[in-house]
C-alpha positions as CSV (number, residue, x, y, z in Angstrom):
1,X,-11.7,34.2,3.7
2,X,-9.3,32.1,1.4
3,X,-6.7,32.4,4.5
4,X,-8.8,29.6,6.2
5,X,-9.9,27.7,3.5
6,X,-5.9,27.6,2.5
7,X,-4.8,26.7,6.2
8,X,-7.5,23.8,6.4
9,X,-6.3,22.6,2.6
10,X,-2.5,22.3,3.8
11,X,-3.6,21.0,7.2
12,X,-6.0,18.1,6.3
13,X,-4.1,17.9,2.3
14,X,-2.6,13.9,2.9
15,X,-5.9,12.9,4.2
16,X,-8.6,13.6,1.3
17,X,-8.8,14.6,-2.1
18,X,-7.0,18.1,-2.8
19,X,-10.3,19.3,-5.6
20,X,-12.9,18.2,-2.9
21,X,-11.2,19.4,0.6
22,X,-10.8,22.8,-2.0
23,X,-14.3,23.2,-2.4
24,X,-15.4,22.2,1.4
25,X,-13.0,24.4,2.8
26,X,-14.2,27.1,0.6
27,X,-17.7,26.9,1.4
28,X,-17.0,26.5,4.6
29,X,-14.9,29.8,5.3
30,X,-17.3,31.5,2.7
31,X,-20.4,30.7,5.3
32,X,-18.1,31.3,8.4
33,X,-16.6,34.7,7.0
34,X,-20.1,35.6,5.8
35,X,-21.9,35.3,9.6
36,X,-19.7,37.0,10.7
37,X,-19.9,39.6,8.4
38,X,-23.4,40.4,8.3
39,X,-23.5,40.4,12.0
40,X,-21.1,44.1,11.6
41,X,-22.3,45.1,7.9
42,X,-23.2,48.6,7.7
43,X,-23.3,49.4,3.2
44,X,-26.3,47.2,1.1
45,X,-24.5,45.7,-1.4
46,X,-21.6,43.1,-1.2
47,X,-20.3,40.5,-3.2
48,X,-21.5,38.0,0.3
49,X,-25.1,38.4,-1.3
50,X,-23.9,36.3,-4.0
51,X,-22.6,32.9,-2.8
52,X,-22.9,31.1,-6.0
53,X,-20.9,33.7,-8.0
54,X,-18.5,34.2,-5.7
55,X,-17.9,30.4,-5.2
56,X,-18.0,29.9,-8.6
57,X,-15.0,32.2,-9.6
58,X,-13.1,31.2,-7.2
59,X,-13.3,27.4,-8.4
60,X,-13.2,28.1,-11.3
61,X,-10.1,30.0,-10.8
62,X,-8.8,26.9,-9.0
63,X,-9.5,24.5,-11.8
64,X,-7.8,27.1,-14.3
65,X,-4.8,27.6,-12.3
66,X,-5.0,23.2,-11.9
67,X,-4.8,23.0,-15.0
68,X,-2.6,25.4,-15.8
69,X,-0.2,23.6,-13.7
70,X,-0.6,20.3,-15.0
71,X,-0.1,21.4,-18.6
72,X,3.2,22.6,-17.2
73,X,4.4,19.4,-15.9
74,X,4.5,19.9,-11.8
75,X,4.1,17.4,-9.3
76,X,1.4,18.7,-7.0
77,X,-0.7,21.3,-8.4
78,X,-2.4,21.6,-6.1
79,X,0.0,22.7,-3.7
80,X,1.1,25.2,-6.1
81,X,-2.1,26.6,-6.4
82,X,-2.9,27.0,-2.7
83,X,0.7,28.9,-2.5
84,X,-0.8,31.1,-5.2
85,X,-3.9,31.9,-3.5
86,X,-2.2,32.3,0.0
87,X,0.1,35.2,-1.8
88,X,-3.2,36.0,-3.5
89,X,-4.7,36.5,0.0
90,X,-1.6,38.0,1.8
91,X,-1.0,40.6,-1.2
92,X,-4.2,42.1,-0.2
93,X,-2.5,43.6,3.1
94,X,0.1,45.4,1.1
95,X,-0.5,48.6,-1.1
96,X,0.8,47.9,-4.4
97,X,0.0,48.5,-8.1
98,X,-2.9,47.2,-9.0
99,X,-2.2,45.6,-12.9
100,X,0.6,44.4,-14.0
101,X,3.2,41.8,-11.8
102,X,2.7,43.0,-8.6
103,X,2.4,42.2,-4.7
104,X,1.4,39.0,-5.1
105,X,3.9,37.6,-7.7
106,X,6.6,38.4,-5.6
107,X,5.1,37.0,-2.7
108,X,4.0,33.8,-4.3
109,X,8.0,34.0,-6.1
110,X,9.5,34.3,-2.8
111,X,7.6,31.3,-1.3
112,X,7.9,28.9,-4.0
113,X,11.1,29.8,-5.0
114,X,13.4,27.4,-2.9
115,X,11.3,24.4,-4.9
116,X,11.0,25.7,-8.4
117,X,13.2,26.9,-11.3
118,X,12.9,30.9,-11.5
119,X,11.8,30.8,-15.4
120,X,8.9,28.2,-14.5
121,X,7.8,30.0,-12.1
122,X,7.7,33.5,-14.1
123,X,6.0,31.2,-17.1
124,X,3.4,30.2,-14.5
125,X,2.9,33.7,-12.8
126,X,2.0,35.2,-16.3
127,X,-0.3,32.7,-17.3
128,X,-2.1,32.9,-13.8
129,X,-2.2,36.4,-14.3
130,X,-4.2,36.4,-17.4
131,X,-6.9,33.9,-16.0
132,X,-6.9,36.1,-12.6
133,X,-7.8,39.1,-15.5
134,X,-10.2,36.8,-17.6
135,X,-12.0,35.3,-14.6
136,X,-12.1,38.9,-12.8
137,X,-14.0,40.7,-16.1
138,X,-16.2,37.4,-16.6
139,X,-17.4,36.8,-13.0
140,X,-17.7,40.8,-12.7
141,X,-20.1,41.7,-15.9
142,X,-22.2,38.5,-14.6
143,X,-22.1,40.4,-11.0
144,X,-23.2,43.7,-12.3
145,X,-26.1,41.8,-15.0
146,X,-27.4,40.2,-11.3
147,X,-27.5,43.7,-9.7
148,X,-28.9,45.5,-12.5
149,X,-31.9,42.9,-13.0
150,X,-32.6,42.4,-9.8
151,X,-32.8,46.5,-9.2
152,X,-35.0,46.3,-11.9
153,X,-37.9,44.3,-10.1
């Protein structure tokens, strides 16, 4: 799902504003993937029954990771942050470890790293990692409170 949404951000990037073509193309390939998915769903529970949540963390994460970049002095965040979340995405095809710098660090290390100094993009990766860990536990518990109170009704 974040595959598209990435594509359409680097595609249509020059032409509109990097935070707003974010969130379009994330609804967007959130509605498109979600279609699609209920038309071949088979198990009752899945994180598509949550739009709000799920768009939520993942702008939230987007922001975080903005402003993560900014504080660290790069051109285009933005850019930075879509490489991220393309390794992000791509990581997910590999089996790797699942804590710790992993799959997608190296990915996202080996893409940026013909543009960036090694040690500011290690200082980066950690910090993203944390906020991937913060937002994952946050967005999670408020998943799990939604299921358990609406199982109670």
């Amino acid at each position: 799902m974040q595959i598209l949404a990435i594509c359409i951000c680097f595609i249509f990037n020059s032409y509109l504003n990097s935070y707003i073509l974010f969130l379009i193309s994330t609804i967007f390939s959130f509605y498109f993937v979600k279609t699609i998915y209920f038309k071949f769903r088979n198990n009752p529970d899945s994180i598509l029954d949550f739009p709000s949540l799920f768009i939520c963390s993942i702008l939230f994460q987007y922001l975080s990771l903005i402003y993560v970049a900014e504080v660290l002095g790069y051109q285009d965040p933005s850019q930075l942050v879509l490489f991220y979340f393309l390794s992000s995405s791509l990581g997910l095809f590999f089996v790797g470890v699942p804590a710790g710098i992993g799959v997608r660090e190296v990915i996202f290390f080996t893409i940026t790293n013909n543009f960036l100094g090694n040690l500011v993009l290690f200082e980066y990766i950690v910090k993203i990692r944390i906020i991937f860990f913060i937002t994952d536990l946050i967005f999670g518990f408020i998943g799990f409170l939604k299921i358990y109170f609406s199982d109670k009704k």
